[in-house]
N, C-alpha and C positions, 0 to 999 in steps of 0.2 A: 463554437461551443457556447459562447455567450450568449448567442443570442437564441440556445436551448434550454437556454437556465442555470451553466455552468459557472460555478463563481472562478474565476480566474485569474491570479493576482500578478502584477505587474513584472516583467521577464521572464513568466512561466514559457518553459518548452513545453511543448507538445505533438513529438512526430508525427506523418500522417497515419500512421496505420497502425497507431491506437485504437480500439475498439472499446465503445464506451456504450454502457444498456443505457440507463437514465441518465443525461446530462445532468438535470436540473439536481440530480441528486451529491453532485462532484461536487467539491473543489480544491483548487489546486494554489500554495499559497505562492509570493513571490519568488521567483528565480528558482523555481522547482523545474525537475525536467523529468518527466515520461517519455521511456525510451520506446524504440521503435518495436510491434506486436507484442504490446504490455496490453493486459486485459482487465480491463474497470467492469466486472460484473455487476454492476450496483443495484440489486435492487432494493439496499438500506444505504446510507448515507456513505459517501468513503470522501474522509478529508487529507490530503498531504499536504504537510506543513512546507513553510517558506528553506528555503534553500536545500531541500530536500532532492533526491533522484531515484526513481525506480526504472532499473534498467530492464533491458531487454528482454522478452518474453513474459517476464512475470505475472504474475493473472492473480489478482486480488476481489475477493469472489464471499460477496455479502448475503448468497442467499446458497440455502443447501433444503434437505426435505425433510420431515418429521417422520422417521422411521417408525415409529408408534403410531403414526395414520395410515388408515388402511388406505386412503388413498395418497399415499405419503406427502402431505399438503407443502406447501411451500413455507419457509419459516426464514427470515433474515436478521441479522444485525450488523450493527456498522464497523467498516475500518479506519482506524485514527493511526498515521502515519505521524510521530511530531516533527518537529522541525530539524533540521543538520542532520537529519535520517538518510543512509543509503541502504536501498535493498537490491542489493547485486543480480545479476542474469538467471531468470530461469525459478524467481523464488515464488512457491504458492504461499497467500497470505487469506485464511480462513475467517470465516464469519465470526465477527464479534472481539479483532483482534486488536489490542493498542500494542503498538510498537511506539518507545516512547525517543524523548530528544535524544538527539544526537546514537540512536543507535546505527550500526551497519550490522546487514543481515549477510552470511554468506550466500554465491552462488549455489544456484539447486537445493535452498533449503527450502524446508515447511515449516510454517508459521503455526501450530495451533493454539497458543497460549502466548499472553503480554509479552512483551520484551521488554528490559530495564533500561533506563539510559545510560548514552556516553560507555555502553556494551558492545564489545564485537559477541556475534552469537551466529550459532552455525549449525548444524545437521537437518534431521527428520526425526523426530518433530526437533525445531530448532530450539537451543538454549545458551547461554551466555557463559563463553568460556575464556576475556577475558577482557579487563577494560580498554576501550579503547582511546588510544592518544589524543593528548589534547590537540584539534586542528591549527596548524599554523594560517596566521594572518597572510593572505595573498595580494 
């Protein structure tokens, strides 16, 4: 992925059969891990912060259509994942969305609006229902 433009930071995972549009548009920071058929849509910017994890299946999807165009033109913006973030199995994460530090998102949620930090947050559309614990040292 690097050497497609992907910025990559140092112990990042990255299973094989992630599915990524524009490398060069990624990146992923230290010791972060993308789980196995997670989907990087990118055709705006999508950053995950350092020790972060988006697990499996999740599909985080930067560009959608401009339902006011008669030809419903393409329209993107970017995802910011911050750091000590998990977004659990199965979560869609929509165009233009920060999800901030240390949030975790529930499994099978949708993302359509910011998330707060240091939040557990959960449904369709997802929202923050309650803080979450401070991480013990490992």
């Amino acid at each position: 992925m690097r050497l497609f433009g992907a910025q990559i930071g140092k112990g990042a995972l990255i299973r094989p059969s992630v599915e990524i549009t524009y490398p060069w548009k990624v990146s992923i920071g230290d010791h972060a891990w993308v789980g196995d058929r997670v989907v990087l849509y990118s055709l705006a910017e999508i950053r995950i912060g350092a020790h972060s994890v988006v697990s499996q299946r999740s599909y985080l999807c930067t560009g959608s259509h401009d339902m006011e165009s008669a030809s419903y033109a393409i329209v993107a913006a970017p995802i910011v994942i911050g750091a000590q973030c998990w977004v659990a199995s199965d979560v869609f994460v929509a165009p233009g969305v920060t999800i901030d530090d240390g949030a975790v998102v529930g499994a099978r949620s949708a993302v359509f609006h910011d998330l707060p930090s240091a939040m557990v947050c959960q449904g369709t559309p997802a929202r923050p229902i309650r803080p979450r614990p401070v991480p013990r040292q490992t």
